[in-house]
C-alpha positions as CSV (number, residue, x, y, z in Angstrom):
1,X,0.0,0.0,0.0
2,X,2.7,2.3,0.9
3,X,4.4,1.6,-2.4
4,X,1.7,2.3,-4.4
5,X,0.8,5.9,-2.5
6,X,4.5,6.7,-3.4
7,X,4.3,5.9,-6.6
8,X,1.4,7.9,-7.5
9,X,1.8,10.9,-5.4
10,X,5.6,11.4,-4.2
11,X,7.5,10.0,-7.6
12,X,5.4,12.4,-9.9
13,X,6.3,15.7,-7.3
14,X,9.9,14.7,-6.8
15,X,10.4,14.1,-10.7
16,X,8.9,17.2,-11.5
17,X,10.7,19.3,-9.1
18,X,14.5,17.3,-10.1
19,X,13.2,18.6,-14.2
20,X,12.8,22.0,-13.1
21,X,16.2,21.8,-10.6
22,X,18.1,20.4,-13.4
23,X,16.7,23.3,-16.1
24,X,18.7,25.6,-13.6
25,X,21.4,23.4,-13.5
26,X,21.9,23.1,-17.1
27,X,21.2,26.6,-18.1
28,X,17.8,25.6,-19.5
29,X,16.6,28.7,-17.8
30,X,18.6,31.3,-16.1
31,X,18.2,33.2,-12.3
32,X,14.5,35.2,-12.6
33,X,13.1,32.9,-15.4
34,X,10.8,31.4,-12.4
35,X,9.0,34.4,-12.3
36,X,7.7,34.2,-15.5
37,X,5.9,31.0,-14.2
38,X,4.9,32.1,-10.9
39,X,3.2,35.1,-13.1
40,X,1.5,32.5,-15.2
41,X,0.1,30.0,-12.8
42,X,-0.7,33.2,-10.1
43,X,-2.3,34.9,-12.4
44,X,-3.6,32.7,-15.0
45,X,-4.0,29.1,-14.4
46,X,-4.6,28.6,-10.8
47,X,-7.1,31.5,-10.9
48,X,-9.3,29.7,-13.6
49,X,-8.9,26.8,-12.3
50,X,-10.6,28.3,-8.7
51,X,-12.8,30.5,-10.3
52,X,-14.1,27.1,-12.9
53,X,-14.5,24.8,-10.3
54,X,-16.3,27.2,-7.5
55,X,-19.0,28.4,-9.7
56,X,-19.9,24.7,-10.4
57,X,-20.7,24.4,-6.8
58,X,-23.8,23.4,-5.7
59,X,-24.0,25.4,-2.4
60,X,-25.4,24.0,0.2
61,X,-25.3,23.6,4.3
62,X,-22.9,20.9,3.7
63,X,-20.2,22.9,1.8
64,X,-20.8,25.5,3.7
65,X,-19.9,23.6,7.3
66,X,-16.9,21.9,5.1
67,X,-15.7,25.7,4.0
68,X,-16.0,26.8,7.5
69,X,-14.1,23.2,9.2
70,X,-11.4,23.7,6.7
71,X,-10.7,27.3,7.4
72,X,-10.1,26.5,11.1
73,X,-6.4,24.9,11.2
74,X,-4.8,28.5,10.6
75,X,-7.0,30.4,13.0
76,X,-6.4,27.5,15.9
77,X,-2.7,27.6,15.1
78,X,-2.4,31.8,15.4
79,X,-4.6,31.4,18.5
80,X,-2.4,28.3,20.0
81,X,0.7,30.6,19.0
82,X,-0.7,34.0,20.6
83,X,-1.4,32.2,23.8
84,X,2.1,30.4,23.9
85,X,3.8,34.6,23.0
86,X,2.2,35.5,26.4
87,X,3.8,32.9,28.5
88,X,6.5,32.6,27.6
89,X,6.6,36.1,26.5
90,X,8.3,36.0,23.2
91,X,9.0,38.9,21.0
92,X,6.5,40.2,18.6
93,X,8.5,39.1,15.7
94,X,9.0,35.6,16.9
95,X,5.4,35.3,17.3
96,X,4.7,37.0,13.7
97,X,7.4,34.7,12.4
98,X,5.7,31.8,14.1
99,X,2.2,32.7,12.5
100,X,4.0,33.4,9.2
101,X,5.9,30.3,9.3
102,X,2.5,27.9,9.9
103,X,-0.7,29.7,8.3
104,X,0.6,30.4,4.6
105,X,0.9,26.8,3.1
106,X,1.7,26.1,-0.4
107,X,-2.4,25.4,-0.1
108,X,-2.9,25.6,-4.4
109,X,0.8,25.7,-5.6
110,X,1.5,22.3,-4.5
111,X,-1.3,21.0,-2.6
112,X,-4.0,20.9,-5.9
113,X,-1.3,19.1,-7.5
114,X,-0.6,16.6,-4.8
115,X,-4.4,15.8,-4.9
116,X,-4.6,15.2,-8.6
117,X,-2.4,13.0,-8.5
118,X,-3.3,11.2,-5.4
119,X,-7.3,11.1,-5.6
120,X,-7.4,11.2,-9.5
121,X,-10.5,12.8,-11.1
122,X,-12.6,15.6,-11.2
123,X,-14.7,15.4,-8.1
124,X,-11.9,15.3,-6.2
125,X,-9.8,18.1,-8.1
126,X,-13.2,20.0,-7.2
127,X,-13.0,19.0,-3.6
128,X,-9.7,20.2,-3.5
129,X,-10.1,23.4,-5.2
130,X,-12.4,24.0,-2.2
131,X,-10.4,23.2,0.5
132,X,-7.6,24.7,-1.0
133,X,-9.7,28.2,-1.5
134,X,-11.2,27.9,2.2
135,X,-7.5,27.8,3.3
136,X,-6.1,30.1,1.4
137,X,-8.6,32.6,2.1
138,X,-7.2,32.8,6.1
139,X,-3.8,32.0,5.8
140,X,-3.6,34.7,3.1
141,X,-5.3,37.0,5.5
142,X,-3.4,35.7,8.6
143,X,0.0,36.2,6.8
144,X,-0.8,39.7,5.2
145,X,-2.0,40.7,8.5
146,X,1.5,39.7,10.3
147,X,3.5,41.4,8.1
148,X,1.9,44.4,7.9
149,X,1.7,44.8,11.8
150,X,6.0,43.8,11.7
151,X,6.6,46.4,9.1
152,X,4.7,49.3,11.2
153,X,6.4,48.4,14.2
154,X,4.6,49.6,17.5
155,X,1.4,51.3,15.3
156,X,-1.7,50.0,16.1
157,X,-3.7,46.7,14.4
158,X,-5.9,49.3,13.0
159,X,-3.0,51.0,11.1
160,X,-2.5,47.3,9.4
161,X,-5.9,46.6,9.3
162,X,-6.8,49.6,6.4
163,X,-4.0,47.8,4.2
164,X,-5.7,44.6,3.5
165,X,-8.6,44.9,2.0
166,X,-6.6,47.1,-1.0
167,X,-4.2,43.5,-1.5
168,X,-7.1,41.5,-1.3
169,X,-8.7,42.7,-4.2
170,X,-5.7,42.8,-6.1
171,X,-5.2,39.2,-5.2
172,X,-6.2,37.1,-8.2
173,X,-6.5,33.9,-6.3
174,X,-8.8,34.9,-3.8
175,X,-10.8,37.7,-6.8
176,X,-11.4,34.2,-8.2
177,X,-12.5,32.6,-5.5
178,X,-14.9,35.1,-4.7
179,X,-16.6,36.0,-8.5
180,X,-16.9,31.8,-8.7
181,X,-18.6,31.7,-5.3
182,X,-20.7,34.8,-6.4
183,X,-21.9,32.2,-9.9
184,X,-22.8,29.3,-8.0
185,X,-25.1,31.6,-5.3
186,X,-27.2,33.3,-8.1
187,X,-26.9,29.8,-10.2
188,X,-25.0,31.4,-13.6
189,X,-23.6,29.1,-15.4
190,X,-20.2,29.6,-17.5
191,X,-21.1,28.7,-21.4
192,X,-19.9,25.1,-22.3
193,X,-16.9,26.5,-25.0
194,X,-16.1,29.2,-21.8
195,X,-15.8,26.5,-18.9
196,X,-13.3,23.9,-21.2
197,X,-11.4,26.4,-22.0
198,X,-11.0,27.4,-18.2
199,X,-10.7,23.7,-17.6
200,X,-7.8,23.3,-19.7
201,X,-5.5,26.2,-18.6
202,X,-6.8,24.9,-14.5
203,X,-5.5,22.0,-15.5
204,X,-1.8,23.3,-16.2
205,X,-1.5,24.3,-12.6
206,X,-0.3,20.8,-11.3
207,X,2.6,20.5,-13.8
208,X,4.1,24.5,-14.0
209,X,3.9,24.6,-10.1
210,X,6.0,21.8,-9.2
211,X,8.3,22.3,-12.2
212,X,8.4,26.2,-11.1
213,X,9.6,25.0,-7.4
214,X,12.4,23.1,-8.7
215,X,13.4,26.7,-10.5
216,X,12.9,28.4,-7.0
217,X,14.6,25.8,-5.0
218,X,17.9,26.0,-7.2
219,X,20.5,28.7,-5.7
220,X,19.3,30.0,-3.0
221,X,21.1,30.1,0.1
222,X,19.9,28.2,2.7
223,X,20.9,28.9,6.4
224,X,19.4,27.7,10.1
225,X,18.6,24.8,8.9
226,X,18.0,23.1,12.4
227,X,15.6,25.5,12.8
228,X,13.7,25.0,9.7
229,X,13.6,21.5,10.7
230,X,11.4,22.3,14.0
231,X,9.1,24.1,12.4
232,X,8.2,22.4,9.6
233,X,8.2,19.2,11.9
234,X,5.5,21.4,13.8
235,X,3.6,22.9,11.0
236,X,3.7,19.0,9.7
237,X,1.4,17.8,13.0
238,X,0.3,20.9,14.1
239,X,-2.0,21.7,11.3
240,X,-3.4,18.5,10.0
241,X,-3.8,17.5,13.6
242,X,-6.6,20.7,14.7
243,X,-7.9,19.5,10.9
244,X,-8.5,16.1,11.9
245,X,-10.8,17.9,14.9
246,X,-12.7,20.0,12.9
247,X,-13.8,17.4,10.6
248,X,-14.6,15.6,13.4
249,X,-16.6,18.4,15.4
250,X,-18.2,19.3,12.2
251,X,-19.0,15.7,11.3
252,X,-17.6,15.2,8.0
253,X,-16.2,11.9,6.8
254,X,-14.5,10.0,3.4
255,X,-12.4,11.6,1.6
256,X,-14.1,15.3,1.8
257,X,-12.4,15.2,5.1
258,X,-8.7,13.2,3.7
259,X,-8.5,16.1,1.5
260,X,-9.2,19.0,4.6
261,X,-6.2,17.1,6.7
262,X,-4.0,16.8,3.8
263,X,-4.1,19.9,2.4
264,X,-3.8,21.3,6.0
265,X,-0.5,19.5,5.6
266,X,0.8,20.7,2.8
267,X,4.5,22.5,3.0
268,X,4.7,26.2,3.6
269,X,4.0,28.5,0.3
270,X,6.9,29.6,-2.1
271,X,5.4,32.6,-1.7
272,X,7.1,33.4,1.2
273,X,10.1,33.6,-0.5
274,X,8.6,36.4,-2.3
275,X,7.3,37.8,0.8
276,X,9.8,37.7,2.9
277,X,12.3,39.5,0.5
278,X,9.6,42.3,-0.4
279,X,9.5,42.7,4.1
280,X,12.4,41.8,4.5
281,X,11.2,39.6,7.2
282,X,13.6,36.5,8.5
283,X,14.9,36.0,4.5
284,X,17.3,33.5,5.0
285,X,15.3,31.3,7.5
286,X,12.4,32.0,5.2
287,X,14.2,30.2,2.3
288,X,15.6,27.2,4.4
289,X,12.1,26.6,5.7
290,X,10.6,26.2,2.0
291,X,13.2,24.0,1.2
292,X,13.1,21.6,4.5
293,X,8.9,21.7,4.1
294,X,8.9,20.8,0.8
295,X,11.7,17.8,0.8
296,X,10.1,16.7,4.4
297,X,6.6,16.4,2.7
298,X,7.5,14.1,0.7
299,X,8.1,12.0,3.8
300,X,5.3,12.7,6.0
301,X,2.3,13.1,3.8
302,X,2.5,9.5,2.5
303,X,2.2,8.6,6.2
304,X,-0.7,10.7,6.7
305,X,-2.7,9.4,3.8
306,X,-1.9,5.8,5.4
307,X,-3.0,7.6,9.3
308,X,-6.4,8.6,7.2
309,X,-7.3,5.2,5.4
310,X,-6.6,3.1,9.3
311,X,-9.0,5.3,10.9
């Protein structure tokens, strides 16, 4: 069973991310190409594939609880880390790095991908389009929100708090989210020729994203590695584990609720790469993290998939 779960989830990823490595390596590409692909999946593919699949939702009490149970793990895991800052009284950053370092997973980058190719089909690449949007939506606003309040210092919450709606609505991911959700309330349905179409370039996401990471990955330098360790070993039980609750509380079951805990799993986002650069916010831990997440997923996600089918 094991062998099989590696085989079509881990050997696809790793391949993938050694093609895109090895570009680098072999002057395929050059430093900077990679954000020619993160522009294309961020602001083409992933969006229709979110915006395709959520207004093809038939909305409902259910979805609505599984929305809700799926957005918990990042507001459980700032709560758990607020309450930790206070006694033990750390310093604001460590407890913004903390949030930062747990909240913003590589949610659609890598975990959509993951699930195609573990739970092939399209119900369950439209089970986890939702669960990645209902993710994404909080750790997005959990991350934004952390920064901000690091890069004004001792202003108040307000000050940060009058920043975010102006990058939420130029954030592509979650415009698509929302104008898809909008479709499937008042029932409009995309034209047939429209929705392929949307389809295909969605369906792009899985193979540019992992190929991108192995262009991201190559080069960088990569320092406290020790400490990247701990937190991604935290992140790796932390999250899933308050996900495995809040199916529970919510009573959701089958693999609805696999795909909640895995993608509550998934490593942290190569976007904070990005983001920690443009704050200049913990850059070189930042880098060492994405690179410890990502090969340590490979590991541990296997081994949560075989956690999910014993229970």
């Amino acid at each position: 069973m094991i062998l099989e779960i590696i085989l079509r989830t881990v050997v696809p990823i790793i391949l993938l991310i050694i093609i895109g490595f090895a570009s680098r390596h072999f002057r395929i590409f050059k430093a900077g190409d990679e954000k020619a692909f993160a522009s294309y999946v961020f602001f083409l593919a992933l969006p229709a594939l979110f915006f395709v699949n959520m207004s093809e939702l038939l909305i409902s009490r259910q979805v609505f609880y599984y929305m809700l149970a799926t957005a918990v793990p990042p507001v459980a895991a700032t709560l758990f880390y607020l309450l930790l800052s206070f006694v033990l009284r750390l310093k604001k950053e460590h407890f913004y790095f903390l949030v930062f370092s747990t909240v913003f997973g590589s949610y659609a980058f890598f975990g959509i991908p993951f699930m195609i190719f573990a739970f092939p089909g399209r119900p369950a690449e439209a089970v986890s389009v939702l669960s990645s949007a209902s993710i994404s939506i909080t750790g997005v606003f959990l991350t934004i929100l952390v920064l901000e309040l690091y890069k004004i210092g001792s202003a108040s919450l307000l000050s940060a708090a009058k920043t975010l709606p102006s990058k939420f609505l130029k954030n592509p991911l979650i415009l698509s989210i929302v104008l898809g959700l909008l479709l499937a309330v008042f029932k409009i349905k995309i034209p047939v020729f429209l929705s392929s179409s949307l389809h295909m370039l969605g369906e792009t996401t899985a193979t540019v994203s992992l190929f991108m990471l192995g262009l991201f990955l190559y080069g960088r330098k990569y320092e406290s590695l020790s400490k990247a360790f701990v937190l991604s070993a935290v992140r790796a039980v932390l999250m899933p584990g308050v996900a495995v609750v809040a199916m529970a509380y919510f009573g959701i079951s089958g693999l609805p609720a696999t795909i909640s805990i895995l993608m509550a799993a998934m490593p942290v986002a190569i976007s904070m790469i990005v983001l920690s650069e443009r704050y200049d916010f913990y850059k070189e831990t930042t880098a060492s993290l994405t690179l410890v997440s990502t090969l340590g997923s490979i590991v541990y996600l296997p081994l949560w998939i075989i956690f999910l089918g014993t229970r």
